[in-house]
C-alpha positions in Angstrom: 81.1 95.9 128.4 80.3 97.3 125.5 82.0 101.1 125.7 81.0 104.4 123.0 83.8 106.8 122.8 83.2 110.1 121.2 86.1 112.3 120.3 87.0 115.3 117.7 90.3 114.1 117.8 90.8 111.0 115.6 92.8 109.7 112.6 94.3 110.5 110.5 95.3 113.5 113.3 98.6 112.4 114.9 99.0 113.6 118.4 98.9 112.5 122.1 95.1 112.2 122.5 94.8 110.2 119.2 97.5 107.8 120.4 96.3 107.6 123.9 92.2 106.7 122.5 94.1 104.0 119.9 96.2 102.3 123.0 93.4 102.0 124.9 90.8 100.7 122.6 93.4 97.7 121.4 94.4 97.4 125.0 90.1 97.0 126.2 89.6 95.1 123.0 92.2 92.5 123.9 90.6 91.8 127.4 87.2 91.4 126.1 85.4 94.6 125.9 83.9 96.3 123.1 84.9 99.6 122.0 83.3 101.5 119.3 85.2 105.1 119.1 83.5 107.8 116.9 85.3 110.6 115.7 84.7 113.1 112.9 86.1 110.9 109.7 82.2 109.1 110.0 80.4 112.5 109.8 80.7 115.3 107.3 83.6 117.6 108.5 85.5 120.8 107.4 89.1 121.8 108.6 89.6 124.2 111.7 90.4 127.0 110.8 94.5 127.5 110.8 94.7 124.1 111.2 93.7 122.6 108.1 94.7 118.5 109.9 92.5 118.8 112.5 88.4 118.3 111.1 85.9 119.5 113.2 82.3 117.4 112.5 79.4 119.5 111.0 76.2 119.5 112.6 76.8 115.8 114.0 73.8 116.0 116.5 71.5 113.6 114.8 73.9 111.0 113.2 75.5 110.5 116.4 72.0 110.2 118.2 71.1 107.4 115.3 74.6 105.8 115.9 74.2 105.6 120.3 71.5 103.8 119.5 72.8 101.4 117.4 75.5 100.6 120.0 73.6 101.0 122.8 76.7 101.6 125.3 76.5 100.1 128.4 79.1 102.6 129.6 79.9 106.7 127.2 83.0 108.4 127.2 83.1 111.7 126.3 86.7 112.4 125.2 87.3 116.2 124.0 85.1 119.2 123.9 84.6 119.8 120.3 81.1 119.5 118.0 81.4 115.5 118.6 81.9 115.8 122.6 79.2 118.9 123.0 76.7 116.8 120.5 77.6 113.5 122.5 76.7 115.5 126.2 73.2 117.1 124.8 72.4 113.6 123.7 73.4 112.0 127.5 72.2 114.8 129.4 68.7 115.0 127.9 68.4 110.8 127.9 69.4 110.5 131.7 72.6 109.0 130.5 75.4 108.9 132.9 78.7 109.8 131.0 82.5 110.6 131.8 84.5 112.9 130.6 88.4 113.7 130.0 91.0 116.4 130.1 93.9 116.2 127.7 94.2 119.7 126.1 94.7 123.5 127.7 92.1 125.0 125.3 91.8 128.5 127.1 95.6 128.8 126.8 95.3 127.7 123.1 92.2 129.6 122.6 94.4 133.1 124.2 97.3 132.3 122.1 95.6 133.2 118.7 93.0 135.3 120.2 92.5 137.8 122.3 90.1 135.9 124.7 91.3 135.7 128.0 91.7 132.4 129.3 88.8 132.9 132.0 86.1 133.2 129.4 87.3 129.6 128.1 88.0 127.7 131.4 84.2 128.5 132.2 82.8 126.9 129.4 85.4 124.0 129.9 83.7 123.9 133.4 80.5 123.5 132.7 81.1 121.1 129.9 82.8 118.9 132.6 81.1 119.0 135.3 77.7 118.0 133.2 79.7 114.5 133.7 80.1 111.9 136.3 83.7 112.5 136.4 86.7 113.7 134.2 89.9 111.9 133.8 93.7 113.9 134.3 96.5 112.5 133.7 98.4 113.9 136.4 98.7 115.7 140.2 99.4 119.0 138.6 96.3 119.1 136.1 93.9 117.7 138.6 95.1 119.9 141.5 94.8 122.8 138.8 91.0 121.5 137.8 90.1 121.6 141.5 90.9 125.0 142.3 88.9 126.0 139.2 86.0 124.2 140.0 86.1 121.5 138.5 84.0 118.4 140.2 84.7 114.6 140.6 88.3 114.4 139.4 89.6 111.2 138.5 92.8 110.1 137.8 94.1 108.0 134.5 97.5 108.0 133.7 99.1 107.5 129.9 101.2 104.8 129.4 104.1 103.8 126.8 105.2 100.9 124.2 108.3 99.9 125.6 109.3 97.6 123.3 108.3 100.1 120.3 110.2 102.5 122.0 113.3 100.9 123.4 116.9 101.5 123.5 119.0 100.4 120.2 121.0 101.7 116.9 122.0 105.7 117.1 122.5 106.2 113.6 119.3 108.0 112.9 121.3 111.7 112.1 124.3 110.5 111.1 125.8 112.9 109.0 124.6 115.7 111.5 127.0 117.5 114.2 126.4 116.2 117.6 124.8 116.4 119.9 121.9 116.4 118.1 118.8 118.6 120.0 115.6 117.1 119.0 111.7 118.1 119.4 108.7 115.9 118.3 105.3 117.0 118.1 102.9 119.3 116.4 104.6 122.6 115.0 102.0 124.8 116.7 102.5 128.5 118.2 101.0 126.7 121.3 103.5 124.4 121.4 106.6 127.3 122.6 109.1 125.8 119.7 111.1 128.8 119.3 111.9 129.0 122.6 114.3 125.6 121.7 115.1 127.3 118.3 116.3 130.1 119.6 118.4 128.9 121.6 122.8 128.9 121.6 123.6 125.1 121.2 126.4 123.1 120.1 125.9 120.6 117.4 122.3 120.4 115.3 118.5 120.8 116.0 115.8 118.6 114.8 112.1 118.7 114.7 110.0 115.9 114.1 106.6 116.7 113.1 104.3 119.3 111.3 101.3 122.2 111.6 100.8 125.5 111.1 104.0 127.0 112.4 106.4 124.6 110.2 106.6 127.2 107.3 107.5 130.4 109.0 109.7 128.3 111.4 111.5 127.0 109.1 112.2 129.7 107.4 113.6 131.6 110.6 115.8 129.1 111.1 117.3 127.7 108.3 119.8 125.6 109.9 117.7 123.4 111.7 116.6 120.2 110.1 112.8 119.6 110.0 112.1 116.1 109.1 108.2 116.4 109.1 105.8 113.4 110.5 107.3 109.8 111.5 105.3 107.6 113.5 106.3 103.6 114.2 109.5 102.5 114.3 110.7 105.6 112.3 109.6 107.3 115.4 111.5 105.6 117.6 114.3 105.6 115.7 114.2 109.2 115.4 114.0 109.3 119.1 117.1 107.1 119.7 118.9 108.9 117.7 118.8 112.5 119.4 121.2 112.8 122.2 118.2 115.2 124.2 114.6 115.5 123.5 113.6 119.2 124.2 110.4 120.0 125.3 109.5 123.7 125.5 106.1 123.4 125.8 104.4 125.3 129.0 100.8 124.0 128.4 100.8 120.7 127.7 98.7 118.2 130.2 101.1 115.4 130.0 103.8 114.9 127.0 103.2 111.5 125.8 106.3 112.5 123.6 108.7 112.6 127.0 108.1 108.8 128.1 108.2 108.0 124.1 112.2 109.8 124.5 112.6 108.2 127.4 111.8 104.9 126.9 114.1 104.8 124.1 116.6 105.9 126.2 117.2 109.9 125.6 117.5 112.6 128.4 114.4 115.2 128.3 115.3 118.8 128.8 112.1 121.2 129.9 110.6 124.1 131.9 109.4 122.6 135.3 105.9 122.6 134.3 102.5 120.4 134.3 103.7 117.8 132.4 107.4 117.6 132.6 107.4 117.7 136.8 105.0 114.9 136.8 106.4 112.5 134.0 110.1 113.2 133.8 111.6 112.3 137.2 115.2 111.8 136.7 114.7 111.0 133.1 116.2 114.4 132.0 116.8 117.9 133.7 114.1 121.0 134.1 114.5 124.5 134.7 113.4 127.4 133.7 116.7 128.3 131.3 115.8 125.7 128.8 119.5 126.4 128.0 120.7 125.3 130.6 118.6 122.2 130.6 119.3 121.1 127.4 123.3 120.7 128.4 123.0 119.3 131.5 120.3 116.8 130.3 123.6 115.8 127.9 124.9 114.4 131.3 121.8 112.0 132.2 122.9 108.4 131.7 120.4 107.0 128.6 119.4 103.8 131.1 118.5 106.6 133.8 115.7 107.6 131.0 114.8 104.4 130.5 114.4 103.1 133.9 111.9 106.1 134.4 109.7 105.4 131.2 109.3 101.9 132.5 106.8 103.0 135.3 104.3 103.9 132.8 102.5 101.2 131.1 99.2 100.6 128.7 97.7 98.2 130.3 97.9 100.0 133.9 96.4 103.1 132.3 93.5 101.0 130.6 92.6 99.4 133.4 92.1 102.7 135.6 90.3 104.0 132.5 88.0 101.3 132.7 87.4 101.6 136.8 86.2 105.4 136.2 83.7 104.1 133.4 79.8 104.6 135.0 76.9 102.9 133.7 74.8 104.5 131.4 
């Protein structure tokens, strides 16, 4: 099969879509298909606005027509709803194409965070943009229940996966020198992202964050104390991970938390709010409630293989394969 994926979100971004388009290219490419993913380094782009990492594709319309036709997909995915996705759906929609579609970010609840749009306005435009489609992928119950009852159409289900021998159990020693525990988060350093709701918190021993964006600065200078080690990806990742007695998630809009089975699988405790995301993916891999407090110390009392042996029912080539069974023909 020869597959077109169009996404805004693309290197050199690092975050969970980005990893979960990479996994599953390699993981099609490996079993014969081929994958041609297009994303805004292959156009000219600017940076979005307050988040100068993230570059948006100008005016791709045309260029990505040329390109389809190059490739001549026998099957389009339309990953995210940016300039790339909307160009991608005019082109299908007014060729007959038949396309799919997928949901991996809550933009109305991004969009309301640094605006004063209410989240209605947004999640109708997300509608339509979906439902153009001849299905959308969610990764889990929670977000594909939630799509339902806002009218979404022909929901399909695609789980993420993890690399478990990336992300594996080994040598703690990554904060030596800190007081334990050691608190960790990973991920973007976004307002959307809920970060001071770990930062503020009363714990014993040290906090880390792994990771950057818009929020580092002003966070960082809140709290002093904490240790931000910016970006790591790779084995410096997991390292990181294995070294943190809990991973702290604080985020309440996240669609999955690709993050959570990377803690997990190298064997560390999540602490979160029992929301989309965490209630599907953490199991007894860590501890939710709503006092994050709360969570964080009792997630100090989850055995590390207890993580681990909940990560391990998430694999790549499980969630390529269901990718590929959602695919339609063009």
């Amino acid at each position: 099969m020869r597959l077109a994926i169009v996404t805004d979100a693309w290197r050199p971004q690092i975050n969970g879509v980005v990893r979960t388009l990479e996994r599953i290219t390699a993981e099609l490419t490996a079993t014969g298909d081929t994958v041609e993913v297009i994303g805004p380094d292959r156009f000219r782009n600017f940076a979005m606005p307050g988040y100068g990492e993230i570059r948006l594709a100008l005016l791709p319309r045309a260029r990505l027509a040329r390109m389809l036709d190059e490739i001549r997909p026998d099957a389009l995915h339309v990953a995210t709803e940016g300039p790339l996705g909307l160009a991608a759906r005019a082109i299908a929609i007014r060729r007959g194409w038949r396309f799919t579609t997928s949901f991996h970010t809550r933009f109305a609840e991004y969009v309301s965070a640094r605006t004063r749009i209410p989240p209605r306005a947004t999640w109708a435009l997300l509608r339509r943009f979906h439902n153009a489609g001849a299905g959308t992928l969610a990764a889990t119950p929670s977000l594909r229940e939630e799509l339902v009852r806002r009218g979404f159409r022909r929901i399909l289900p695609w789980t993420r996966g993890v690399d478990l021998e990336l992300f594996r159990p080994g040598a703690r020693d990554a904060w030596h020198g800190l007081p334990r525990p050691v608190f960790l988060y990973a991920g973007r350093v976004a307002v959307e992202k809920n970060i001071a709701a770990f930062l503020e918190l009363d714990l014993p021993g040290s906090k880390v964050v792994v990771g950057d964006g818009p929020q580092r600065a002003a966070l960082q200078s809140r709290h002093p104390a904490v240790h931000f080690a910016g970006w790591r990806e790779g084995e410096a990742l997991a390292h990181a991970y294995r070294g943190a007695d809990v991973m702290v998630f604080p985020s309440r809009t996240d669609t999955f938390g690709l993050v959570l089975l990377e803690a997990m699988a190298s064997g560390t405790p999540v602490a979160a709010f029992p929301v989309m995301g965490p209630k599907d993916v953490v199991g007894a891999g860590g501890v939710l409630d709503e006092d994050l407090h709360r969570a964080c110390l009792a997630a100090l009392e989850v055995p590390r293989a207890q993580a681990r042996a909940e990560a391990e029912r998430f694999s790549w080539p499980a969630s390529a394969r269901a990718f590929r069974e959602s695919l339609t023909l063009v």
